[in-house]
N, C-alpha and C positions, 0 to 999 in steps of 0.2 A: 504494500500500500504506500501510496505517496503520504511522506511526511508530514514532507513541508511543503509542497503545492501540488493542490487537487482542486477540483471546478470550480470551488468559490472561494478558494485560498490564493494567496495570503488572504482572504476573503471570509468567507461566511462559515466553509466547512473549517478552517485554521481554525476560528475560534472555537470550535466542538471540539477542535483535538489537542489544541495548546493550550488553552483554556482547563481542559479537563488533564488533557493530554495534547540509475542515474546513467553504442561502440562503433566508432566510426568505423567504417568501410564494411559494416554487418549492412545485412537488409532485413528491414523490420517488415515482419508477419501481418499479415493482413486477416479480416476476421468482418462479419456482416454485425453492425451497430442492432443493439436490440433498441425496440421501440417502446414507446406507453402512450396509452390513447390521449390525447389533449383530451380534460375537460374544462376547463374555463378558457376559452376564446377569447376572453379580455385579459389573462394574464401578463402582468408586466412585473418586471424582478428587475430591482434594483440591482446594480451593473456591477463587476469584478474589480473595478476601479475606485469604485467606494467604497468595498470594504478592505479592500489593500490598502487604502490611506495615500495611494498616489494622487497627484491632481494633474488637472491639465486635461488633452487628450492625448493620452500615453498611446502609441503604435507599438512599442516593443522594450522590455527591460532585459539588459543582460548581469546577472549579481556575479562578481567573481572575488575569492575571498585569499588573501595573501598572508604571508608571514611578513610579522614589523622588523625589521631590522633598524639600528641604530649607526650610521656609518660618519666617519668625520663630524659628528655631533648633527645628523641630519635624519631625519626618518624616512627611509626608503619601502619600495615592495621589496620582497624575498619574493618565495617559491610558493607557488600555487598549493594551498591547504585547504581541507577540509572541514567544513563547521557542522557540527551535530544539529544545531537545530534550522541552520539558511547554509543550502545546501549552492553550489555553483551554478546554477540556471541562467535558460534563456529563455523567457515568456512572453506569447505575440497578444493581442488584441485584435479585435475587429475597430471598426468606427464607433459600434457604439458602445464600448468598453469592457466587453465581455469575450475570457477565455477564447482563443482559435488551437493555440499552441502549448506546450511545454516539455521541456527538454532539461533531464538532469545531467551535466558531465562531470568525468572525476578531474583529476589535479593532471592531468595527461590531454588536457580537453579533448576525451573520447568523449561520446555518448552514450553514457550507461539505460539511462530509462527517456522513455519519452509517452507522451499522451496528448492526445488530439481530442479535439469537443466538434459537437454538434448541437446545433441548437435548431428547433422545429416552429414550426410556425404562431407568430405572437410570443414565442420564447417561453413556454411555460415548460417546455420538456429538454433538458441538458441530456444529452450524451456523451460517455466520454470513453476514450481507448487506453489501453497503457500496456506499453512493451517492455519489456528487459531484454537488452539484445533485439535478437532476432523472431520472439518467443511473444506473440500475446498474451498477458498473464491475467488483466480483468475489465470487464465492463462496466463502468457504473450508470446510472440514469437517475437523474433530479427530475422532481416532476412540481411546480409550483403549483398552489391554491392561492392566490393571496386575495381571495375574497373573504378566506378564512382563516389567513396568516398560515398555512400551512407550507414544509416543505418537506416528499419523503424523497430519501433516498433508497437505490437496490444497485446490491452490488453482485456481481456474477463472474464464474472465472469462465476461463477461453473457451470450457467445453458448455459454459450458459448452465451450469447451474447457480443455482440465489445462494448465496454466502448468508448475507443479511439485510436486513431491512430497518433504516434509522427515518422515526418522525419526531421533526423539530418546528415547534411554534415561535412565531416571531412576533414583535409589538408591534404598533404602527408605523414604527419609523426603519422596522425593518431587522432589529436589534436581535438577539437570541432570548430567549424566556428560558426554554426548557425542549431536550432532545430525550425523546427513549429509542433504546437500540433493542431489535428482537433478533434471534437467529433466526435459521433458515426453516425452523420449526411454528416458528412466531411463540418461541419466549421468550420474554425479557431478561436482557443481559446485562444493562447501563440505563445507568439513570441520571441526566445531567440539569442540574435548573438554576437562576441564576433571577435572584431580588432585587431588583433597583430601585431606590427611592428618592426622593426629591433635596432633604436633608439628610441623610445616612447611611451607612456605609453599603456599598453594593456586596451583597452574600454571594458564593456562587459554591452549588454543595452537587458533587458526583458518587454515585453508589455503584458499586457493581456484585452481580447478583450471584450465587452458585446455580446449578442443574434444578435446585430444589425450590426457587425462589427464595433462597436466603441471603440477604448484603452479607459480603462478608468483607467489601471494603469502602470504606467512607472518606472523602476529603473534603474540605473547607476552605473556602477563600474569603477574604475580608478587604473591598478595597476603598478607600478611605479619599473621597472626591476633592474634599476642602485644601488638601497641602498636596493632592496629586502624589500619594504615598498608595502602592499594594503592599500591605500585608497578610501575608498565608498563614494565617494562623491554622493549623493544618492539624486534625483528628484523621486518625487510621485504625481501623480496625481488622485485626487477621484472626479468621477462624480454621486451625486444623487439628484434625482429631479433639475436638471439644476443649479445646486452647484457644484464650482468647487473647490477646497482644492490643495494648490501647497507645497510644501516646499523643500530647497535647502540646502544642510548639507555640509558646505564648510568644518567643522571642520575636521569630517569623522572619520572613523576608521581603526586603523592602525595596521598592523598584523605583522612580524617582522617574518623570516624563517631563519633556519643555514643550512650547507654546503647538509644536505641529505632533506630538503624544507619539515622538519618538524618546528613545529609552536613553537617561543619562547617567544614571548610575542604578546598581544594585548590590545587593550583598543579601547570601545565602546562609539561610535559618541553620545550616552545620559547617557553618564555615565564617572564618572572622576575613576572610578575603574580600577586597569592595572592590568590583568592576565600574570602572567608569566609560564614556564613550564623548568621541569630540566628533563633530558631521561638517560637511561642506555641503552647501545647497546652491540648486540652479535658480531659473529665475520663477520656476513653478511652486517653489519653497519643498520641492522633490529633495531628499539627501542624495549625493553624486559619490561622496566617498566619507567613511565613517572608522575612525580608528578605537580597537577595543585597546583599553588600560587595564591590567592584573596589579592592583594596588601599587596605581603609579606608573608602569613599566610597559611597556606597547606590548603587545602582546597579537594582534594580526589585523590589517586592514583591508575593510571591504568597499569594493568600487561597484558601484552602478553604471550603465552605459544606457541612456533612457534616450529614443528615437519618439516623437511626437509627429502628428497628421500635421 
């Protein structure tokens, strides 16, 4: 599964899963797109570009991600590296700001995964492909309601069976509320839901279920709007063989955003390490290049190469 970019990531599906929770000269497999019937005819779905936090009218992002080096007192790129969570990609757009492309490559700029969307008429039904190599590996398809705020997803591997089925409701303005994931049985496997209030702090709490319908783990987020501070104040629960494991992380960890709610600093609830971040922006107030700090010390930076209509 893609990580870090799927149909509405860094977009809609991202925050489902960051929230809660990549060969050239191969020829990629081809495979027939499954369908889902439209049913609302006036569907319209806020665009890929609004919830990636891009502006503009972005045509294509290419993210490449370096080692910092320090040389004659100057900060250069190194050698092409790896990020765990923003991976080396190259992601297209159409005109009206929604998925065509994406492409993961490693540090050799191969092409390890790649995935193509489809969108159906009035755009209520997303289709998408995703290779490894040369190898179709799965289908997904988004199907919008947003007369009811609804969005499900079904995901299927190359031979078209359903893996799973996730439905997520949104607000008015388009925002996450709450996703449940079922497997390919229809039971419930994930439970993700997320409180926003007006004065207070936004909750955002994920459960996941055993065979039996039992949580057998719980987390908690706390993000705190007025100083622009996340804290994970984070409860877990592990249940085996009738062992129960609790722990409560008052300390938390604390993430720190500036005026366009890009990340400037943080520091992690087991670790006294503070990551900070310094950006360059274009004239879209888009970041072009972003150096990460390990308490002080460069530690790798990431370029953007962003092509506009």
């Amino acid at each position: 599964m893609l990580n870090f970019l799927t149909p509405l990531s860094l977009s809609f599906i991202a925050q489902i899963y960051l929230e809660l929770n990549t060969i050239s000269g191969y020829n990629f497999g081809h495979s027939n797109i499954v369908q889902t019937a439209i049913k609302d005819t006036n569907c319209i779905v806020i665009n890929d570009l609004k919830y990636s936090g891009l502006k503009g009218r972005v045509k294509s992002v290419k993210l490449s991600t370096y080692q910092a080096l320090e040389k004659f007192g100057e900060l250069t790129e190194g050698k092409l590296v790896d990020d765990s969570l923003e991976k080396n990609s190259f992601a297209q757009f159409d005109a009206d700001g929604y998925y065509t492309k994406i492409e993961i490559y490693d540090t050799l700029c191969i092409v390890r995964e790649r995935t193509e969307f489809k969108r159906y008429p009035k755009g209520c039904t997303i289709s998408s492909k995703t290779w490894y190599a040369d190898t179709l590996n799965e289908v997904n398809e988004f199907t919008y309601n947003f007369k009811d705020s609804i969005i499900e997803q079904r995901q299927y591997d190359s031979k078209n069976k359903l893996l799973f089925v996730e439905k997520s409701k949104l607000d008015k303005t388009g925002k996450l509320l709450e996703s449940v994931k079922y497997n390919s049985e229809g039971r419930k496997t994930e439970f993700y839901m997320k409180v926003r209030a007006q004065d207070a702090p936004t909750t955002t709490t994920w459960h996941k279920y055993d065979e039996d319908g039992n949580v057998i783990n719980t987390h908690i987020w706390v993000y705190n709007k007025k100083d622009r501070t996340q804290i994970y104040s984070f409860i877990r629960y592990i249940i085996t063989d009738a062992v129960e494991v609790s722990s409560v992380d008052n300390f938390g960890t604390i993430e720190k955003f500036n005026e366009q709610e890009d990340l400037l600093k943080s520091r992690s609830s087991n670790s006294t390490v503070i990551t900070t971040y310094k950006y360059d922006y274009d004239k879209n107030k888009n970041w072009t290049k972003r150096i990460e700090y390990l308490d002080g010390k460069p530690e790798k930076i990431f370029k953007r190469v962003i092509e506009y209509y």
